[in-house]
C-alpha positions as CSV (number, residue, x, y, z in Angstrom):
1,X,12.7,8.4,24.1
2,X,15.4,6.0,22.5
3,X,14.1,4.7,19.2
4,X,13.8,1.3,18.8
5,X,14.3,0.9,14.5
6,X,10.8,-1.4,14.3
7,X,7.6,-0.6,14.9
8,X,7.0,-4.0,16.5
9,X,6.8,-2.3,19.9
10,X,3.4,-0.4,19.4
11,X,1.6,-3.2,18.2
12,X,-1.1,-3.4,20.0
13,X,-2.1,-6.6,21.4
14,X,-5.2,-8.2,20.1
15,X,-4.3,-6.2,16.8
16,X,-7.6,-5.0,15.5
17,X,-7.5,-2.5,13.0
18,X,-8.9,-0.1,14.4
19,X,-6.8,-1.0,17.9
20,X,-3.4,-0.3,15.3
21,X,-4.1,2.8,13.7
22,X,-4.8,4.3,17.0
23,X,-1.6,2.3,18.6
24,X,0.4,3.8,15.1
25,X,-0.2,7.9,15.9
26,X,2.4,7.3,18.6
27,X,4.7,5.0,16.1
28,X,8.6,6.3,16.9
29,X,9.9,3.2,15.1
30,X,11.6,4.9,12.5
31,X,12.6,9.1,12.2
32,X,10.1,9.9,9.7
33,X,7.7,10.5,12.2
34,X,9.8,13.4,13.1
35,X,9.0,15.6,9.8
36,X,5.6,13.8,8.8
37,X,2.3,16.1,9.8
38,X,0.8,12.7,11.3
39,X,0.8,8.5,10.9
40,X,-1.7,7.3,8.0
41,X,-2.8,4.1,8.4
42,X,-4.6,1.8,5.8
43,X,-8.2,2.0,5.7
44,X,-11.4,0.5,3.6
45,X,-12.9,-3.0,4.3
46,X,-12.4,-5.5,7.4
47,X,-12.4,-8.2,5.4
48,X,-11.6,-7.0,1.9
49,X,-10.9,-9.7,-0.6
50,X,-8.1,-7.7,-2.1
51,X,-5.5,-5.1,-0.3
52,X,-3.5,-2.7,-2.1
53,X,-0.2,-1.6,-0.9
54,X,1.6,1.2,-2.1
55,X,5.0,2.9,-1.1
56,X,4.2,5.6,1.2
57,X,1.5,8.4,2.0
58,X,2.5,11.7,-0.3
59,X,1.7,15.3,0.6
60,X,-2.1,15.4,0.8
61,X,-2.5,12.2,2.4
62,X,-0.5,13.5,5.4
63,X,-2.7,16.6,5.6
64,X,-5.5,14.7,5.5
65,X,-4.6,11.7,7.5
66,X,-6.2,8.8,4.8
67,X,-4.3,6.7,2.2
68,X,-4.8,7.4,-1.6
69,X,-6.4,10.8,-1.5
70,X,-4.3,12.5,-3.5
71,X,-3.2,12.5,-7.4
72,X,-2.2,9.0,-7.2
73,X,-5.4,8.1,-5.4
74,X,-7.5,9.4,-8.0
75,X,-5.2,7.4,-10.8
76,X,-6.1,4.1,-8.3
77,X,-9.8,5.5,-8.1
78,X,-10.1,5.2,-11.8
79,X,-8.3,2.3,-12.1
80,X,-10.1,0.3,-10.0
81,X,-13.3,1.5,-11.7
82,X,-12.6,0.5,-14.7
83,X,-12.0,-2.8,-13.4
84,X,-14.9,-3.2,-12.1
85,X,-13.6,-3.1,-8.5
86,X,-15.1,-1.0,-6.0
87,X,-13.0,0.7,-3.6
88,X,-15.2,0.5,-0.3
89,X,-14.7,-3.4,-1.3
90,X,-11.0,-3.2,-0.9
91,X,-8.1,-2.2,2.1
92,X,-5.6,0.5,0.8
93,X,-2.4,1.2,3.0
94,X,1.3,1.7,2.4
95,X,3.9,-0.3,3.3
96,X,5.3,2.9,5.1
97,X,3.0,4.9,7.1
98,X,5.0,8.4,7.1
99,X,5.7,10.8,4.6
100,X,9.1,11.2,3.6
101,X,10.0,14.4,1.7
102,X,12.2,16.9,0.8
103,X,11.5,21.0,0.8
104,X,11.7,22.4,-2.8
105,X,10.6,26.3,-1.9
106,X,7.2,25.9,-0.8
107,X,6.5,22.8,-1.9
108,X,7.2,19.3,0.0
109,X,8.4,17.0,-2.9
110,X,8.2,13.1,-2.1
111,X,11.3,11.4,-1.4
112,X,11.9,7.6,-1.8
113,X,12.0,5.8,2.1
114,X,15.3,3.7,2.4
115,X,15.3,-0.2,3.0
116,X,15.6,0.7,7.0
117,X,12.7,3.0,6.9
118,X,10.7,0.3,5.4
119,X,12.1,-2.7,7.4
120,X,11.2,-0.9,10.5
121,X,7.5,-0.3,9.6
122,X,7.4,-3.8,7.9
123,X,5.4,-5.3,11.6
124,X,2.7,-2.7,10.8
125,X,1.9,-4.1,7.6
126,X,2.3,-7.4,8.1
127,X,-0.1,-6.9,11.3
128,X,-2.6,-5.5,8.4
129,X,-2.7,-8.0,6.4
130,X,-3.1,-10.6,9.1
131,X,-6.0,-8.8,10.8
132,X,-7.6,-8.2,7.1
133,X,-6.9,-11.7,6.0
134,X,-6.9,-10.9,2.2
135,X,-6.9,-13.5,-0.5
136,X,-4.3,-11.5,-2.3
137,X,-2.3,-8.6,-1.8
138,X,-1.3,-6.5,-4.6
139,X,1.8,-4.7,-4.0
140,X,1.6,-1.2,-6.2
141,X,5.5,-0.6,-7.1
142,X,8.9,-1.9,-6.4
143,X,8.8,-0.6,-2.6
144,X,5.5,-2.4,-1.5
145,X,6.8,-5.2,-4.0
146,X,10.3,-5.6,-2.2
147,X,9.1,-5.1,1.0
148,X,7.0,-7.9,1.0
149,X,8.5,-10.3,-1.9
150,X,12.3,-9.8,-1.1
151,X,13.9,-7.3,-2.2
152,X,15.5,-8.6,-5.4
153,X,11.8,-8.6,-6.4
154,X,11.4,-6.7,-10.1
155,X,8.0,-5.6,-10.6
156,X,8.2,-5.1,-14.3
157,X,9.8,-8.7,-14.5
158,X,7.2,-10.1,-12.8
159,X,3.9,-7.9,-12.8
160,X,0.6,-9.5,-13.4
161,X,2.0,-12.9,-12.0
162,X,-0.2,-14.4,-8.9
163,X,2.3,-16.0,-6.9
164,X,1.8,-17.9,-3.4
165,X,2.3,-15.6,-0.4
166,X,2.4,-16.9,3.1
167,X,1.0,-13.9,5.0
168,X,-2.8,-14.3,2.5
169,X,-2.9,-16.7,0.0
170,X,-1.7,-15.0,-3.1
171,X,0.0,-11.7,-4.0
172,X,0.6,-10.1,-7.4
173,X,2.8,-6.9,-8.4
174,X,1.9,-4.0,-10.5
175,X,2.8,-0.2,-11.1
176,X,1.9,2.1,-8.5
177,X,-0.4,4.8,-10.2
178,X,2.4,7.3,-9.5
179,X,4.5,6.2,-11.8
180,X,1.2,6.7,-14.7
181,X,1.4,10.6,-13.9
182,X,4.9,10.9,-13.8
183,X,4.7,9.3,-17.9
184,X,6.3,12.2,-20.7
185,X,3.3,12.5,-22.6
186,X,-0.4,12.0,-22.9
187,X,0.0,8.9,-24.9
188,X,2.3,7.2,-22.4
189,X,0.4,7.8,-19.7
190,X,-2.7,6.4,-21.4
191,X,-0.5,3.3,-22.3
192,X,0.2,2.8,-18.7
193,X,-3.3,3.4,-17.6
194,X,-4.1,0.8,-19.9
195,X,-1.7,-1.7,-19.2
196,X,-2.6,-1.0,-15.1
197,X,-6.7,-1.6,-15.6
198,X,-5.6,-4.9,-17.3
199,X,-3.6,-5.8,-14.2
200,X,-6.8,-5.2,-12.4
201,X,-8.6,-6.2,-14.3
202,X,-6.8,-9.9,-14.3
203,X,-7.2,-9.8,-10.1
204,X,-10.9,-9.4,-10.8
205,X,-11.2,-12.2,-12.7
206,X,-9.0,-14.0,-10.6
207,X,-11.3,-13.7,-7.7
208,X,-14.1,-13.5,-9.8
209,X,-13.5,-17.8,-10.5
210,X,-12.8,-18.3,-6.6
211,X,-15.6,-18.6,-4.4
212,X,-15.0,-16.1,-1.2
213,X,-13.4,-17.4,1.5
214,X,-15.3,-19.0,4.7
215,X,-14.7,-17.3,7.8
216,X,-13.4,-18.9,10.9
217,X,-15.4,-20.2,14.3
């Protein structure tokens, strides 16, 4: 089969989610799909208020087929605890739905997806975020950041900044939790953690003054 470089020819019509991530196992819009155990699509509320988008799914969330299971999931976990946010009220996905990686002996070590690789499963995430119809998407890190902001976007330029966004209503950058375990020492890390709850924290609130959006007829 000749690969088309978007994933906007297995988008389902009447994209529900649940009609994508079954529509995405068969995804051949890029080559990662090629060394990847399987597709992981987003997952968590139909509706949520709030979607997170990170870069890509790492080692055990291609084993396990979910987004955010593994050390950075449990970073976001904690995160969004302290916040006050509860993940089953929140979608978490990626803005590409492959693992890309590189053997180091055993081991399958993350490797960063290239601007392609992310343009080509750009129609997946947009399709998210207009079936989930968020009131703001929060991009964790420059990839999900760039992706969906332009790519000249800089995350620590801008983080914390709601800004308009025309696929929800509002979108806002941060760290991705990643970057918190990948910190020198114990007191950077908890610097970072801090500095990422606060981000959170700020969306909360955010929302908190809004009163939740109306559904449509």
């Amino acid at each position: 089969m000749k690969l088309t470089h978007s994933a906007a020819h297995y988008i389902p019509l009447n994209p529900t989610i649940r009609r994508m991530e079954s529509a995405s196992k068969t995804c051949r819009g890029c080559d990662l799909w090629k060394n990847a155990t399987q597709t992981v699509f987003g997952e968590g509320a139909p509706k949520a208020r709030m979607m997170f988008v990170g870069e890509q799914p790492g080692d055990q969330e291609d084993l396990q087929g979910h987004p955010f299971v593994g050390p950075a999931g449990r970073i976001l976990d904690r995160a969004l605890s302290e916040a006050g946010i509860s993940r089953d009220e929140v979608y978490v996905t990626n803005a590409v739905k492959h693992f890309k990686s590189e053997p180091r002996g055993k081991r399958r070590i993350h490797k960063k997806p290239s601007a392609g690789e992310v343009e080509a499963c750009r129609p997946w995430l947009e399709a998210e975020i207009r079936a989930v119809r968020p009131e703001i998407v929060v991009c964790l890190g420059a990839t999900a950041a760039q992706s969906l902001l332009g790519r000249g976007f800089k995350v620590m330029t801008s983080r914390g900044q709601v800004m308009p966004f025309p696929l929800a209503q509002f979108a806002v950058a941060t760290v991705h939790p990643s970057a918190i375990l990948r910190m020198r020492d114990d007191e950077s890390r908890h610097s970072a953690m801090r500095d990422f709850v606060k981000d959170l924290k700020q969306v909360r609130a955010w929302l908190d003054r809004r009163q939740p959006l109306k559904t449509g007829t």
